[in-house]
N, CA, C and O atoms as a GROMACS GRO file, in nm:
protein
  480
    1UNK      N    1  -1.747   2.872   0.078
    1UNK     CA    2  -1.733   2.779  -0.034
    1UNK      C    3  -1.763   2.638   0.016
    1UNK      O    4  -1.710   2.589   0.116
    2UNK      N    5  -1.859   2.572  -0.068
    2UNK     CA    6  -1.889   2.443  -0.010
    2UNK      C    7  -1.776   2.312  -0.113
    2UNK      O    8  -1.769   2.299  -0.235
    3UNK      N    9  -1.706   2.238  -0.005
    3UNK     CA   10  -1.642   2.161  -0.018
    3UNK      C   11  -1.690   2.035  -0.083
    3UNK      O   12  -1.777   1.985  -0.012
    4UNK      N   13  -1.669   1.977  -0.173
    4UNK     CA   14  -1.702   1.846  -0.229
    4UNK      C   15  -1.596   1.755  -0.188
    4UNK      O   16  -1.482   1.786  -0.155
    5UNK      N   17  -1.636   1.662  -0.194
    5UNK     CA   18  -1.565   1.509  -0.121
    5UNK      C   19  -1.568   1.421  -0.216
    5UNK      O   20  -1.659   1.450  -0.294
    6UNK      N   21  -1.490   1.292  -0.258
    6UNK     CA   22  -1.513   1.202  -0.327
    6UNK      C   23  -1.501   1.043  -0.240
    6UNK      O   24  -1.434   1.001  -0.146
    7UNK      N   25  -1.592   0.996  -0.317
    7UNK     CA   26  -1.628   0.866  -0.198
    7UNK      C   27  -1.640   0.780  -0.259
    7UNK      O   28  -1.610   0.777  -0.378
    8UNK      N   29  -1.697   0.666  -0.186
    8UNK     CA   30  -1.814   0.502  -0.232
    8UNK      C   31  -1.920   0.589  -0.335
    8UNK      O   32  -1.916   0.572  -0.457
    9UNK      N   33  -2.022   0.693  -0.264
    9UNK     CA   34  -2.093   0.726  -0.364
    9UNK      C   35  -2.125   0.802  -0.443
    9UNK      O   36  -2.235   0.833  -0.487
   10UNK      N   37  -1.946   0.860  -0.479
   10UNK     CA   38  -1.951   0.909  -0.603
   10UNK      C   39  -1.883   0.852  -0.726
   10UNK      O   40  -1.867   0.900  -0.838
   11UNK      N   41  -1.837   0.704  -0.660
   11UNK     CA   42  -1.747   0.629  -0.754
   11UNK      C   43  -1.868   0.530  -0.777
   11UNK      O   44  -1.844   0.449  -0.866
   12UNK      N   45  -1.978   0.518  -0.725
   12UNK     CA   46  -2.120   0.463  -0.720
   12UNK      C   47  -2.150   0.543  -0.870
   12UNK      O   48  -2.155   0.490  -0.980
   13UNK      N   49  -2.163   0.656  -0.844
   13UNK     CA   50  -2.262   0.739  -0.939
   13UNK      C   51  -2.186   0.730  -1.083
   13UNK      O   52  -2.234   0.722  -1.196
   14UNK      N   53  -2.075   0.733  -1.045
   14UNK     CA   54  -1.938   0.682  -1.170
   14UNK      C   55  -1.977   0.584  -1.221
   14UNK      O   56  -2.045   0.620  -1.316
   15UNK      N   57  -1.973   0.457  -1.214
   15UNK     CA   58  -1.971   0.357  -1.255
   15UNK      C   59  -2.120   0.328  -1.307
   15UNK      O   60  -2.142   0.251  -1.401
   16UNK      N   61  -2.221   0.397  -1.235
   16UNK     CA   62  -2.341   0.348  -1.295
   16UNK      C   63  -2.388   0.420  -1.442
   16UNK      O   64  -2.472   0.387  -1.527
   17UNK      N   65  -2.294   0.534  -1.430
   17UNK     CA   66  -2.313   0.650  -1.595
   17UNK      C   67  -2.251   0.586  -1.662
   17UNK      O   68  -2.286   0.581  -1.780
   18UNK      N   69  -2.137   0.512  -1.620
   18UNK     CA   70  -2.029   0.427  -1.743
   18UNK      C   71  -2.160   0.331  -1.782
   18UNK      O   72  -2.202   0.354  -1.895
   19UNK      N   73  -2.217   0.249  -1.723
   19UNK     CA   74  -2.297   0.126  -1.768
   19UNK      C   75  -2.403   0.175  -1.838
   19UNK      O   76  -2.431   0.107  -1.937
   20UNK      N   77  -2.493   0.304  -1.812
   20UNK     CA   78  -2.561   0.309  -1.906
   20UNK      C   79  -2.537   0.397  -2.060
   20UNK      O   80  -2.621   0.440  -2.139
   21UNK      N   81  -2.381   0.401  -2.060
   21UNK     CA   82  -2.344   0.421  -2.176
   21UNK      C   83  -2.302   0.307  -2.259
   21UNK      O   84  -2.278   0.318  -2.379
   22UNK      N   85  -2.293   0.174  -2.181
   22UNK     CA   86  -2.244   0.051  -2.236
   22UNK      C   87  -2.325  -0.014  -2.341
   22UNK      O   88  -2.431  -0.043  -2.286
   23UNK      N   89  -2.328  -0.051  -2.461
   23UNK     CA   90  -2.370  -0.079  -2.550
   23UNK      C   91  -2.439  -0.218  -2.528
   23UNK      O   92  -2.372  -0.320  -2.510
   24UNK      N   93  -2.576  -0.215  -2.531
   24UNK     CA   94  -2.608  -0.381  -2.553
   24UNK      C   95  -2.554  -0.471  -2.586
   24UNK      O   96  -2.497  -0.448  -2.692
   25UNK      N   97  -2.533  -0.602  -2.538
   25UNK     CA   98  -2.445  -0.690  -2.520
   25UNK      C   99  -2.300  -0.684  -2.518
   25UNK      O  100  -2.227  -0.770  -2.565
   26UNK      N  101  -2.258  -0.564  -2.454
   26UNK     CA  102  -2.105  -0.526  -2.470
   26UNK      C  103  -2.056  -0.494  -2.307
   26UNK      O  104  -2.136  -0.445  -2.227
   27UNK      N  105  -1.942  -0.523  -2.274
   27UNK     CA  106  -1.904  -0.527  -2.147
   27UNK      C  107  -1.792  -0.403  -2.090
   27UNK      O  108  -1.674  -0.427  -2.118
   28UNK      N  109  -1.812  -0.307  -2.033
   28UNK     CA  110  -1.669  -0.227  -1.989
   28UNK      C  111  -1.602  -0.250  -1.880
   28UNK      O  112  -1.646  -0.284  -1.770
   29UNK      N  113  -1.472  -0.227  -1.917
   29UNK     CA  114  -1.381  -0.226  -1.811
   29UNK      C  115  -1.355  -0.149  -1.787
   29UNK      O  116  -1.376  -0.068  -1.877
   30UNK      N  117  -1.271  -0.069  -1.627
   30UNK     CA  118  -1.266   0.014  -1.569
   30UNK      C  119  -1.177   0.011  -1.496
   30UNK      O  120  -1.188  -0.040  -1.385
   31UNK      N  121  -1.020   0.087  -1.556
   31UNK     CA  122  -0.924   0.044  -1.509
   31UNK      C  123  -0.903   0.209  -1.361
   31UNK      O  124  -0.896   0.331  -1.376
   32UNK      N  125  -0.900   0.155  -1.285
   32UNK     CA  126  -0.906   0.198  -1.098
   32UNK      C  127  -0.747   0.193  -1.017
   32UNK      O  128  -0.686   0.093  -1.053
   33UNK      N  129  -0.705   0.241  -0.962
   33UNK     CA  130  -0.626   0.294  -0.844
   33UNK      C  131  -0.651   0.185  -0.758
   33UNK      O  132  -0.707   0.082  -0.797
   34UNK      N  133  -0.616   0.200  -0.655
   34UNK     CA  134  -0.643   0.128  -0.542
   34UNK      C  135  -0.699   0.203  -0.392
   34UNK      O  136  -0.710   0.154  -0.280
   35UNK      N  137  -0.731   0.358  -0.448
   35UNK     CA  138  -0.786   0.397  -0.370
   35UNK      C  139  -0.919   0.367  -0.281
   35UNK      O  140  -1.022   0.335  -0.340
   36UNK      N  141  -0.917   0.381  -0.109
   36UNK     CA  142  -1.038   0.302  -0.075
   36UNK      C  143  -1.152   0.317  -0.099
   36UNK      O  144  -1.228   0.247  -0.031
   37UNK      N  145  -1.226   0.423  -0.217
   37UNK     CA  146  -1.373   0.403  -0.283
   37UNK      C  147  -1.361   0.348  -0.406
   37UNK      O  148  -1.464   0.322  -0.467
   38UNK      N  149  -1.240   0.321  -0.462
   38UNK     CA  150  -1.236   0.208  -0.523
   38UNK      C  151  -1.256   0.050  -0.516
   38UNK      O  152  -1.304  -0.034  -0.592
   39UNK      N  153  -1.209   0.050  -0.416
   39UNK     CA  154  -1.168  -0.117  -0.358
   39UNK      C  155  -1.314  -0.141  -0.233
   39UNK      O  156  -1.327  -0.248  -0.174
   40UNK      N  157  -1.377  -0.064  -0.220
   40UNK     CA  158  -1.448  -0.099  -0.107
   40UNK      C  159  -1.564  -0.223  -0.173
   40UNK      O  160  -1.581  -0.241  -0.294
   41UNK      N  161  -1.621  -0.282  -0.086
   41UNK     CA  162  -1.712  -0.409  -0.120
   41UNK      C  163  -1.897  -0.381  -0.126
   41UNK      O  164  -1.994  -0.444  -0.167
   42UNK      N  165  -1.866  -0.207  -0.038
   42UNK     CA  166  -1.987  -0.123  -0.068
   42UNK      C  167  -2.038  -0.129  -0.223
   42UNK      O  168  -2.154  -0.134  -0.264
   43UNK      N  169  -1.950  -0.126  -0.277
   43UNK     CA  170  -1.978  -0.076  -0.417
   43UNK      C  171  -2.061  -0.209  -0.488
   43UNK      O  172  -2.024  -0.326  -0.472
   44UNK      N  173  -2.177  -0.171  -0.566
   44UNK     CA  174  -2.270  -0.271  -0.622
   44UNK      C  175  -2.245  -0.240  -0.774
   44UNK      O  176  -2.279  -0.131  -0.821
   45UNK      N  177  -2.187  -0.334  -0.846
   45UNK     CA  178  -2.128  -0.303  -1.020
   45UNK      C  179  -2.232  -0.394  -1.083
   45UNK      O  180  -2.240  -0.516  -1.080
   46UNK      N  181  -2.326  -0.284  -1.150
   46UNK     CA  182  -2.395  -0.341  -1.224
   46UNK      C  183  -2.314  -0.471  -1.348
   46UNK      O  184  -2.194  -0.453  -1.371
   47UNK      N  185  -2.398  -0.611  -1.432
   47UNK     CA  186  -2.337  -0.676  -1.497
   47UNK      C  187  -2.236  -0.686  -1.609
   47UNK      O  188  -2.159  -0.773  -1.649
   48UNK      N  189  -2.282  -0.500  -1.664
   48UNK     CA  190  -2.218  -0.497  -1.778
   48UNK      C  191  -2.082  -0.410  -1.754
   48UNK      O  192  -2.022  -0.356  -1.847
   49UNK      N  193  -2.029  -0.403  -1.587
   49UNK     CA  194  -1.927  -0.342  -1.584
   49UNK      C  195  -1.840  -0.397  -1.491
   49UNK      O  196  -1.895  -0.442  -1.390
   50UNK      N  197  -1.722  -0.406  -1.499
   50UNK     CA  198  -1.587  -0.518  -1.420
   50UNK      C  199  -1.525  -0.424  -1.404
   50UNK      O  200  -1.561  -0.330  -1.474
   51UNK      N  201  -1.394  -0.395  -1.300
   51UNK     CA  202  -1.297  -0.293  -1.200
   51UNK      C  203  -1.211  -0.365  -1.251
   51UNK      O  204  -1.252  -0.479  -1.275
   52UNK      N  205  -1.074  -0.339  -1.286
   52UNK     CA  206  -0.941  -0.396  -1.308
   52UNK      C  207  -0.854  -0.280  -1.248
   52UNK      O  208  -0.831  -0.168  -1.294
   53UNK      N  209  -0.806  -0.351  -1.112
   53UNK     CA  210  -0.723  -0.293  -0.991
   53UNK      C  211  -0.567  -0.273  -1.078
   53UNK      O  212  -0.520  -0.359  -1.152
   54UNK      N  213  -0.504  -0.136  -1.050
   54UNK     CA  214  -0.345  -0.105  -1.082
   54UNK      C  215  -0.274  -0.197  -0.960
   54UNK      O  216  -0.334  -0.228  -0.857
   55UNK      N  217  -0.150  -0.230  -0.985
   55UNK     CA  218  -0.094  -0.247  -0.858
   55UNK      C  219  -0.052  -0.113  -0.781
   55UNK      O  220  -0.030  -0.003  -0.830
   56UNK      N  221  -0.049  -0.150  -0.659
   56UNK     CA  222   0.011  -0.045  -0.576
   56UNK      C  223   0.117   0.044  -0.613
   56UNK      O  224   0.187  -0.033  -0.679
   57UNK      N  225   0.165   0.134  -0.614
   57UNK     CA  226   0.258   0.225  -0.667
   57UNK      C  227   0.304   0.192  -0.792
   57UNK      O  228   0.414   0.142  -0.814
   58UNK      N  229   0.245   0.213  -0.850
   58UNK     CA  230   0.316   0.168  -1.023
   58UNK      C  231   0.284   0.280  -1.131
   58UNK      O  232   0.245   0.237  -1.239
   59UNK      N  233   0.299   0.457  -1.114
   59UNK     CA  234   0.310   0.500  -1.127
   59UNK      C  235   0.268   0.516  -1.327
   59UNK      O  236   0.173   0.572  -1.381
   60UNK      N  237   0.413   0.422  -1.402
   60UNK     CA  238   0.400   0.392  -1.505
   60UNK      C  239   0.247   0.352  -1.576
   60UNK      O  240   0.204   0.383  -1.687
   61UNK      N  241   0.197   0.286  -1.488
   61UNK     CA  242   0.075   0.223  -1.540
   61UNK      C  243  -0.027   0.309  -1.507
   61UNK      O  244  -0.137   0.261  -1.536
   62UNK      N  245  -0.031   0.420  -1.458
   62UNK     CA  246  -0.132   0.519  -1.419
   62UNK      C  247  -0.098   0.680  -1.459
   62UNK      O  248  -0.057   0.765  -1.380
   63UNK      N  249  -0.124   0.696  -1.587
   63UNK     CA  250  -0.049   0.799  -1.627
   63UNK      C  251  -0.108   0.977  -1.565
   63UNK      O  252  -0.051   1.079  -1.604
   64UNK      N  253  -0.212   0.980  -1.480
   64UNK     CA  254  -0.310   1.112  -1.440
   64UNK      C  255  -0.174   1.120  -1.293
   64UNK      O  256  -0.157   1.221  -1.224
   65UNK      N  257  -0.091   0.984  -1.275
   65UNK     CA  258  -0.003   1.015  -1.143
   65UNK      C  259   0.103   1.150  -1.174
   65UNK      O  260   0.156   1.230  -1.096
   66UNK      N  261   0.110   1.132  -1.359
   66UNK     CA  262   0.229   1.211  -1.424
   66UNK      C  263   0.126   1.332  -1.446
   66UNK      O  264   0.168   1.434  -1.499
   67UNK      N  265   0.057   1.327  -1.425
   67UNK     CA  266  -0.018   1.489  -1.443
   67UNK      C  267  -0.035   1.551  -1.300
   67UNK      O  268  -0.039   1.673  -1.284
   68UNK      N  269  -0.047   1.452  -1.187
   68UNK     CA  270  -0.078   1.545  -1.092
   68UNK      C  271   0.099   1.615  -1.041
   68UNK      O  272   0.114   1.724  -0.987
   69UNK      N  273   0.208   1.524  -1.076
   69UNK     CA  274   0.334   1.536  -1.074
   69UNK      C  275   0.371   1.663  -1.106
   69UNK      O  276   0.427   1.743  -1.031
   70UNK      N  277   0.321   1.690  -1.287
   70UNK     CA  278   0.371   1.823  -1.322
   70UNK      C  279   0.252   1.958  -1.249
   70UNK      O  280   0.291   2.072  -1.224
   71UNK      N  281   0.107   1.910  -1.228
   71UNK     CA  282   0.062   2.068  -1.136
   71UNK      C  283   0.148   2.075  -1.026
   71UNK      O  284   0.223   2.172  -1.033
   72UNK      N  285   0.163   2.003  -0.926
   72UNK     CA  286   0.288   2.039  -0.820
   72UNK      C  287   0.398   2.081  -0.864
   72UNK      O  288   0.441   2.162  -0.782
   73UNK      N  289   0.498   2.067  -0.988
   73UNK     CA  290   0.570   2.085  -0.986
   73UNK      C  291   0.585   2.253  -1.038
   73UNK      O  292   0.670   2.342  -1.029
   74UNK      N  293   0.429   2.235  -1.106
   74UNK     CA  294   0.466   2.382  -1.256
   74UNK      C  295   0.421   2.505  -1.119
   74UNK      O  296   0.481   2.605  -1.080
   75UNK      N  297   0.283   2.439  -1.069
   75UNK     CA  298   0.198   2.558  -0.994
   75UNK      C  299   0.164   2.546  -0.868
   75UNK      O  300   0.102   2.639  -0.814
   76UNK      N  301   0.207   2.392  -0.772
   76UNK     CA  302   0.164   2.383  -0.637
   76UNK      C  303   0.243   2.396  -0.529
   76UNK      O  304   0.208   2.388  -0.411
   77UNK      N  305   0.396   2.425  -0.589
   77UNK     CA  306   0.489   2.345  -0.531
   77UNK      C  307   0.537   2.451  -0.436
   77UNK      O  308   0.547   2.554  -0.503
   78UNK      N  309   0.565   2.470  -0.338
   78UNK     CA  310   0.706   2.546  -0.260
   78UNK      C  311   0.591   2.680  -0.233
   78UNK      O  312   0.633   2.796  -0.240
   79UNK      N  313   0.492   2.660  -0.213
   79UNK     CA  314   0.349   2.713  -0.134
   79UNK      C  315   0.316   2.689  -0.014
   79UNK      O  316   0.306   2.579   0.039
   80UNK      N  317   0.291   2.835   0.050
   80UNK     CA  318   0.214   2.793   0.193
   80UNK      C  319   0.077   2.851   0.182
   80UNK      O  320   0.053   2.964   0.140
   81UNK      N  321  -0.014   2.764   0.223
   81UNK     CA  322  -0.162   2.781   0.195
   81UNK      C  323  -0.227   2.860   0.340
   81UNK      O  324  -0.183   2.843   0.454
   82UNK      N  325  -0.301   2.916   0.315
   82UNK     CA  326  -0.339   3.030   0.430
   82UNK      C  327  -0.463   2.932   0.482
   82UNK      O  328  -0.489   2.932   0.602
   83UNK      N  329  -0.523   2.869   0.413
   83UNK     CA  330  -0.655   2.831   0.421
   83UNK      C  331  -0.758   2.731   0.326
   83UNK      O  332  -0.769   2.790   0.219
   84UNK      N  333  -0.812   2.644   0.322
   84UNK     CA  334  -0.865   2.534   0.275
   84UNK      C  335  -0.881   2.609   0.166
   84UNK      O  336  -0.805   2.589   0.070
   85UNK      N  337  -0.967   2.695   0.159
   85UNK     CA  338  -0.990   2.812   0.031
   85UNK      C  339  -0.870   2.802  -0.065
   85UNK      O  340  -0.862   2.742  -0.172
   86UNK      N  341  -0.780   2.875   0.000
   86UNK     CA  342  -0.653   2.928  -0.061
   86UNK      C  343  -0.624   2.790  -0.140
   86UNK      O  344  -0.615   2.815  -0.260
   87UNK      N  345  -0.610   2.683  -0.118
   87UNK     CA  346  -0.597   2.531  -0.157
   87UNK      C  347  -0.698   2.492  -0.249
   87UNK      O  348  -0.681   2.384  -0.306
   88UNK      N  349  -0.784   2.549  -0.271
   88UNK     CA  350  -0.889   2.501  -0.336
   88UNK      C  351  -0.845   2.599  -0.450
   88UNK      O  352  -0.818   2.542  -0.556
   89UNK      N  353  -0.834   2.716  -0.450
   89UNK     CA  354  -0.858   2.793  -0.530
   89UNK      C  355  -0.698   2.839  -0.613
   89UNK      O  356  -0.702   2.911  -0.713
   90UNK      N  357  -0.580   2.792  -0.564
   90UNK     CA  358  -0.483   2.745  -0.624
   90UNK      C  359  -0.446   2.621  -0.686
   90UNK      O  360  -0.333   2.606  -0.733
   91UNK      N  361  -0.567   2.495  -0.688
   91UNK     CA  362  -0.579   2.397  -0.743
   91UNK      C  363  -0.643   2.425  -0.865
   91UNK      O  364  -0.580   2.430  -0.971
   92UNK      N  365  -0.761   2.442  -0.856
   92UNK     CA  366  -0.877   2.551  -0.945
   92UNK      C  367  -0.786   2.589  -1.068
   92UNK      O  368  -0.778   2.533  -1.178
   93UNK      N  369  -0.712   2.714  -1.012
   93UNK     CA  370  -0.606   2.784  -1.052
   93UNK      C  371  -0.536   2.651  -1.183
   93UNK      O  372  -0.564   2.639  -1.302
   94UNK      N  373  -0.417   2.553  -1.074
   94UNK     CA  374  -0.320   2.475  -1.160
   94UNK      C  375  -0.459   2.420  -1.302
   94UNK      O  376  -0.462   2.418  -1.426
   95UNK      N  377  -0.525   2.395  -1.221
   95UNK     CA  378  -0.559   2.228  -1.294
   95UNK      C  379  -0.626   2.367  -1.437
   95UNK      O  380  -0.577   2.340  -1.547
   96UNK      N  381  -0.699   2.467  -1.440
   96UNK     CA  382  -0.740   2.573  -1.547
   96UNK      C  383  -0.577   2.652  -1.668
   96UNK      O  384  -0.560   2.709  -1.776
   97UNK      N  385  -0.512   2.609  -1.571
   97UNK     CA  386  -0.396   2.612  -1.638
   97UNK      C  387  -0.359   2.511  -1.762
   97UNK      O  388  -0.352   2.523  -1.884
   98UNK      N  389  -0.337   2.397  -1.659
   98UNK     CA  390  -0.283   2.337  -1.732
   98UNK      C  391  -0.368   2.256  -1.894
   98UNK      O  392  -0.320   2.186  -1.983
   99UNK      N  393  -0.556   2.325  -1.864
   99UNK     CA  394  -0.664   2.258  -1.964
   99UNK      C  395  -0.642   2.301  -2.074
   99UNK      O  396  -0.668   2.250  -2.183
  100UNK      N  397  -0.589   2.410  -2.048
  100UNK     CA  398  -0.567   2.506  -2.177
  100UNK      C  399  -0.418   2.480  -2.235
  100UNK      O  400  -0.363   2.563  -2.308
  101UNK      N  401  -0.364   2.369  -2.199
  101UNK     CA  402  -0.248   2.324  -2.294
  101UNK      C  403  -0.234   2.176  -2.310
  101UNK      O  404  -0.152   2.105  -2.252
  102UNK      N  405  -0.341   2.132  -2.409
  102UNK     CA  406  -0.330   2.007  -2.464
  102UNK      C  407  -0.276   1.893  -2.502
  102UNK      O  408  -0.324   1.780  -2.497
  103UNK      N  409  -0.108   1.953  -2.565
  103UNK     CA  410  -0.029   1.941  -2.635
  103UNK      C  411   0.046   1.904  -2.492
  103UNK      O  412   0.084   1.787  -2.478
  104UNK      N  413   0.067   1.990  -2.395
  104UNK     CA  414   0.162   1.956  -2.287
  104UNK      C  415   0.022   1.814  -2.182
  104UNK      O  416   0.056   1.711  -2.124
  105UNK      N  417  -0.054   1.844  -2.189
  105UNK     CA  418  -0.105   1.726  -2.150
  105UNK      C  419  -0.095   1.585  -2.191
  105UNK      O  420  -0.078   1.495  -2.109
  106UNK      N  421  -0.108   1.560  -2.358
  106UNK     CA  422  -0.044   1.488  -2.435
  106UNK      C  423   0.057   1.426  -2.418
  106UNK      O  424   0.064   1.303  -2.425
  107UNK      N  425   0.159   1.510  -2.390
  107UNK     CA  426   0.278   1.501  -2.365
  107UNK      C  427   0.316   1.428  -2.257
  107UNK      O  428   0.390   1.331  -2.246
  108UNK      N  429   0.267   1.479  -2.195
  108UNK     CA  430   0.296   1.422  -2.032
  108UNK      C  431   0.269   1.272  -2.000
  108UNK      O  432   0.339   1.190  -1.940
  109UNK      N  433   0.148   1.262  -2.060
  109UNK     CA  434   0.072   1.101  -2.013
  109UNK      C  435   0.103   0.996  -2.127
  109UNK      O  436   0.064   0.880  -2.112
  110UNK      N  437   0.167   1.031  -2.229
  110UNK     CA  438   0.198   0.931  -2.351
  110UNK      C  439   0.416   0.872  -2.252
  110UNK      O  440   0.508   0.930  -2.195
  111UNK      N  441   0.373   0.706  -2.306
  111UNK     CA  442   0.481   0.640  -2.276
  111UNK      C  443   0.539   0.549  -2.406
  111UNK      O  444   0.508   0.435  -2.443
  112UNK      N  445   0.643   0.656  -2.463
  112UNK     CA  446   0.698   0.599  -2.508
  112UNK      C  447   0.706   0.416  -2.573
  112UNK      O  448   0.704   0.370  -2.688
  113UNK      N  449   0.718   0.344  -2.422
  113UNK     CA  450   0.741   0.225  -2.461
  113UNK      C  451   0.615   0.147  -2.431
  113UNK      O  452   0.627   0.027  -2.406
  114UNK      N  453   0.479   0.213  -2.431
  114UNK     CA  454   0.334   0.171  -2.453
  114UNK      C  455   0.271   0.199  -2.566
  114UNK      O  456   0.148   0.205  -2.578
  115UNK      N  457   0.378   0.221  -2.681
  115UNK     CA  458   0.288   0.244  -2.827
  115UNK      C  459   0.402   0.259  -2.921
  115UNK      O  460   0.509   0.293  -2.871
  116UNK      N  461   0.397   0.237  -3.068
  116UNK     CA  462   0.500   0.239  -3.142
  116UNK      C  463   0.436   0.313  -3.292
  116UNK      O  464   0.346   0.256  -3.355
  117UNK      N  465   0.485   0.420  -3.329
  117UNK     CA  466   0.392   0.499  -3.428
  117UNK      C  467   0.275   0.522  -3.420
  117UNK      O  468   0.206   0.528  -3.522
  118UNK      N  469   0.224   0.539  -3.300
  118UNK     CA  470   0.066   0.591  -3.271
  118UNK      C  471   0.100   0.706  -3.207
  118UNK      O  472   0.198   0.714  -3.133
  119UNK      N  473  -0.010   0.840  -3.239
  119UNK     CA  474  -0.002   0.924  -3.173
  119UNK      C  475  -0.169   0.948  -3.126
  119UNK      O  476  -0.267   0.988  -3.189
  120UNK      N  477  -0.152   0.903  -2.994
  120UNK     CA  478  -0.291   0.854  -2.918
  120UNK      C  479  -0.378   1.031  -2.850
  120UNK      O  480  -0.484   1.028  -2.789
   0.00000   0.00000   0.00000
């Protein structure tokens, strides 16, 4: 099984599909982690697209932190992995799980005190 990696240039290849979906004279933002292919100075952002950095551990403000929370908790957790495979393919596993329940995805990443009668 060939391993994929995420980097500078695949957060490269990211950002340049966001821009050419960007609407003539219209600008996107791109709210980012602080992970280091995020933050690196490698990265060349075309004009019509700007990075707006989370702070460091702020959990609240990054709601995919509360999704990777519940695959560990529902399907990763209290596992011993035999092999990179085995890890790959019990991730595979959580994350096919959890696509097929919407409603609990929903669920998970909506905050209360970030919306008031919206159901986003």
């Amino acid at each position: 099984m060939a391993l994929l990696f995420i980097g500078t240039a695949s957060i490269q290849l990211h950002i340049q599909e966001i821009s050419s979906r960007v609407a003539r004279g219209a600008h996107a933002i791109v709210l980012l982690d602080r992970a280091g292919w995020h933050t690196t100075d490698k990265l060349k952002l075309p004009r019509d697209v700007s990075l707006i950095f989370l702070p460091s551990r702020a959990p609240d403000l990054n709601p995919v932190e509360n999704i990777w929370q519940f695959l560990r908790a529902n399907w990763l957790s209290n596992t011993v992995f035999d092999s990179v495979d085995h890890i790959i393919d019990a991730a595979c596993s959580a994350w096919n799980s959890l696509t097929a329940l919407p409603e609990t995805i929903r669920s998970i990443r909506l905050r209360k005190w970030a919306h008031t009668n919206q159901y986003l």
